[in-house]
C-alpha positions in Angstrom: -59.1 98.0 -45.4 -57.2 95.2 -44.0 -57.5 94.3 -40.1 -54.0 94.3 -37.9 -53.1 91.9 -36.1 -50.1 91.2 -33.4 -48.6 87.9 -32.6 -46.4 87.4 -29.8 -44.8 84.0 -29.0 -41.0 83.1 -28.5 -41.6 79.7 -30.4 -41.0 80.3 -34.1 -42.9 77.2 -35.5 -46.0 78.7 -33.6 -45.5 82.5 -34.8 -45.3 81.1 -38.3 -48.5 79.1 -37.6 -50.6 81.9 -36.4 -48.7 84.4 -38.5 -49.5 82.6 -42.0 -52.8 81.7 -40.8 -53.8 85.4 -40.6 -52.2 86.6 -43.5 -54.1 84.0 -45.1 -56.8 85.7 -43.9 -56.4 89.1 -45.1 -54.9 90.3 -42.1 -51.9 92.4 -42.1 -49.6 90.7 -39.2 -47.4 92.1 -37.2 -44.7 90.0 -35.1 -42.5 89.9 -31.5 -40.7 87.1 -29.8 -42.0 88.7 -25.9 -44.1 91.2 -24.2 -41.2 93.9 -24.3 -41.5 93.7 -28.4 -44.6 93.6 -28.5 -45.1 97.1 -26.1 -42.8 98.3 -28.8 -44.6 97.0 -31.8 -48.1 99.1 -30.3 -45.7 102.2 -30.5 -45.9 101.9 -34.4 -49.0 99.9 -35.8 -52.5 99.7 -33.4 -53.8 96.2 -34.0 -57.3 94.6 -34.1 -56.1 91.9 -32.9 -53.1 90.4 -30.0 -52.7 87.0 -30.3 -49.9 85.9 -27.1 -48.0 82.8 -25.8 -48.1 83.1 -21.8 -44.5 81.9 -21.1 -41.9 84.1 -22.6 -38.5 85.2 -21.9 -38.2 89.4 -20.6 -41.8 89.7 -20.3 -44.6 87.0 -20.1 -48.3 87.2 -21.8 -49.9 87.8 -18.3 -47.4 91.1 -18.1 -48.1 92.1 -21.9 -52.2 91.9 -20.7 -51.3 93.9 -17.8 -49.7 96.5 -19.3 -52.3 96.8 -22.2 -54.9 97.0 -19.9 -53.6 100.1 -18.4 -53.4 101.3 -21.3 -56.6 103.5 -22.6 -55.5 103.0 -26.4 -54.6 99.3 -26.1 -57.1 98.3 -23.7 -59.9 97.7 -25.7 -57.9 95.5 -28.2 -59.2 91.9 -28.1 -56.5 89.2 -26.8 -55.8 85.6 -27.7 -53.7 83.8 -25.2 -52.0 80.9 -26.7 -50.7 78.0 -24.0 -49.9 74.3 -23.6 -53.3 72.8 -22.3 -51.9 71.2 -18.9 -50.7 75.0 -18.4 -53.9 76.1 -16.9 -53.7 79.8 -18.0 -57.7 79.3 -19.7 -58.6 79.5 -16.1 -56.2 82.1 -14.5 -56.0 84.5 -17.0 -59.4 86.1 -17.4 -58.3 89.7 -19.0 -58.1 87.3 -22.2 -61.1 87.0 -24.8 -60.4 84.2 -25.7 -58.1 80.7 -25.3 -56.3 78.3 -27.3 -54.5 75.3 -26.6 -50.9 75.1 -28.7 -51.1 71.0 -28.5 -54.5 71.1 -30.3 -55.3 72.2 -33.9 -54.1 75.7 -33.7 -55.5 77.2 -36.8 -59.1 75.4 -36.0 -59.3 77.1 -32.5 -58.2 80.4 -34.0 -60.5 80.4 -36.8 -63.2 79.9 -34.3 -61.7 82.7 -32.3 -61.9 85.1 -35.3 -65.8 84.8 -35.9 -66.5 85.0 -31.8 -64.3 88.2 -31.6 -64.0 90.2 -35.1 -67.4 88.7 -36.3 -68.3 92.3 -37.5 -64.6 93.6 -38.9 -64.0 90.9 -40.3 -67.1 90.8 -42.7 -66.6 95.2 -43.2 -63.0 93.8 -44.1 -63.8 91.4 -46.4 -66.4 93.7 -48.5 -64.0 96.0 -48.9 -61.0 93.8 -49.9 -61.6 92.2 -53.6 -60.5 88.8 -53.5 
């Protein structure tokens, strides 16, 4: 059993960061370019996981958080916000488990991430996968 996740950021070099980095991972990974994919994305796969840039095009992270909050089948679903680190959105947005900074090592900061939030799925997943 592999755990889901969905990554949402306009900027391909970081998609492919965060993407790869998962996969890596075990994690099957699911991808959208703004909020609007990403509400369509949740209409076929549920994830374990949302990993989201703030500033997007059609619909921003902040509006992707909203919406999945009001959402009893997505609300639960643990978010990652990814933003510049003069943006100030670790602060503002606090529907978000968890922060990381795109002008700091990405894949450190969502590696720590991963234990803080999918501590136990994460270990269930990895018994059950063979490597």
């Amino acid at each position: 059993m592999s755990l889901t996740a969905l990554v949402v950021d306009d900027s391909m070099l970081i998609r492919h960061t965060v993407c790869r980095f998962l996969e890596q991972r075990g994690f099957t990974v699911e991808s959208a370019t703004n909020g609007q994919e990403a509400l369509e994305a949740l209409k076929r796969v549920h994830p374990d996981l949302i990993v989201t840039d703030m500033q997007m095009p059609k619909m921003s992270g902040s509006e992707l958080i909203t919406a999945l909050k009001q959402q009893p089948g997505t609300a639960s679903i643990p978010v990652v916000i990814v933003a510049g680190k003069q943006s100030g959105f670790e602060k503002t947005e606090k529907r978000a488990n968890f922060a990381i900074f795109k002008d700091i090592d990405i894949e450190d900061q969502l590696g720590k991430a991963l234990e803080v939030l999918l501590r136990g799925k994460l270990e269930k997943a990895q018994e059950v996968s063979p490597r």
